[in-house]
C-alpha positions as CSV (number, residue, x, y, z in Angstrom):
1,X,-23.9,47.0,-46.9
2,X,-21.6,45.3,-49.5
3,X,-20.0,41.9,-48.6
4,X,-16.9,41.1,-50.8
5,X,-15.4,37.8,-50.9
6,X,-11.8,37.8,-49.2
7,X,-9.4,34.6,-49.9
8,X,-8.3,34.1,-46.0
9,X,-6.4,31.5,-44.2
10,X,-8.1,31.1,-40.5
11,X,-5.2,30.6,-38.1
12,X,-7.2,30.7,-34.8
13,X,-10.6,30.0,-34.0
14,X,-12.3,31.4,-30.3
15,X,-15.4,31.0,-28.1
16,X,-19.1,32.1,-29.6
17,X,-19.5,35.3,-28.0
18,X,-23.1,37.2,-27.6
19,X,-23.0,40.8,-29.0
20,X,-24.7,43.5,-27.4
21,X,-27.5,43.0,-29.9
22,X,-28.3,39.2,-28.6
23,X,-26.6,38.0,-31.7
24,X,-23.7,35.7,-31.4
25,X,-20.5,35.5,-33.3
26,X,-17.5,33.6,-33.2
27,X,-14.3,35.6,-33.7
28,X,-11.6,34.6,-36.0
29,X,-7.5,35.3,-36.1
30,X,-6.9,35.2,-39.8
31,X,-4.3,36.3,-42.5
32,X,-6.7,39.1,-42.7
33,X,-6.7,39.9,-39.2
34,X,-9.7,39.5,-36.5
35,X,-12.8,38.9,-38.0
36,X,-16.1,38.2,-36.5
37,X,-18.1,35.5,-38.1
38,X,-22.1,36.5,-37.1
39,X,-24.7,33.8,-36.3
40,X,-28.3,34.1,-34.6
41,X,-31.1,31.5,-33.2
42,X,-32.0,31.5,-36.7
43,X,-29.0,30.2,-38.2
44,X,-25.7,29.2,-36.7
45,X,-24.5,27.0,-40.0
46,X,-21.5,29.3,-40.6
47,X,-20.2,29.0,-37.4
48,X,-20.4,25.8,-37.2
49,X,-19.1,24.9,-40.2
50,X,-16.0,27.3,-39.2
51,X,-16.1,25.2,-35.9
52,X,-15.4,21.8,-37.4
53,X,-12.4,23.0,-39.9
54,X,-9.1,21.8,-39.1
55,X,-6.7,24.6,-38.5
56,X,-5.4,26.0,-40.3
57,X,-7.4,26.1,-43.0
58,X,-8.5,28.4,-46.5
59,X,-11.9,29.6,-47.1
60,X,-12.9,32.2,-49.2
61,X,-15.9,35.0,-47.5
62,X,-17.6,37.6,-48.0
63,X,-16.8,39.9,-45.7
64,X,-17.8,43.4,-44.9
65,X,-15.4,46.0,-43.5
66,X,-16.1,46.5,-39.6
67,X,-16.7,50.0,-38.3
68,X,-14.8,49.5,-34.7
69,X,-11.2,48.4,-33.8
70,X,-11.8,45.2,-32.6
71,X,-12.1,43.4,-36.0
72,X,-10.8,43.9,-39.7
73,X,-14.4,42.4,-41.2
74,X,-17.4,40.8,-40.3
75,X,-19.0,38.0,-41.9
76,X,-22.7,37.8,-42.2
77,X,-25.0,35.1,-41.0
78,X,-26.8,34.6,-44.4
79,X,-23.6,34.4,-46.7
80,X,-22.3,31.2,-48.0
81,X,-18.6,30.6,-47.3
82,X,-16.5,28.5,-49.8
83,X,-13.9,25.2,-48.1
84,X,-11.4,25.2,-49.3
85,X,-10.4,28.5,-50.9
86,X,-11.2,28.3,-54.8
């Protein structure tokens, strides 16, 4: 899977939600559309970096394209995400 960086503006942030898997991700309304930002036990930094943003803010990152309806992209765990957007 190939994560490209997007230049978004996050106008929204929700409530960490648990995926079927027993990961967690925190969905995102964006310039971009819905996006689901992905965090485990292992690492939750991204979301909680998105967390603590004022809104709304610009990031840029890398984002892979989501297979169902319910998001534009997804963003995964292990990917660095750039405040603000370069």
């Amino acid at each position: 899977m190939q994560a490209d960086p997007k230049h978004l503006t996050v106008h929204a942030v929700g409530p960490i939600r648990a995926a079927e898997q027993g990961t967690e991700y925190l969905e995102c309304e964006t310039s971009l559309g819905t996006i689901a930002i992905l965090g485990s036990e292992r690492s939750r930094w991204n979301i909680g970096v998105v967390e603590a943003e004022e809104l709304p803010f610009e990031a840029v990152m890398f984002c892979v394209p989501a297979q169902s309806g319910a998001h534009a992209y997804w963003v995964p765990e292990e990917t660095t995400l750039f405040f603000p957007a370069i």
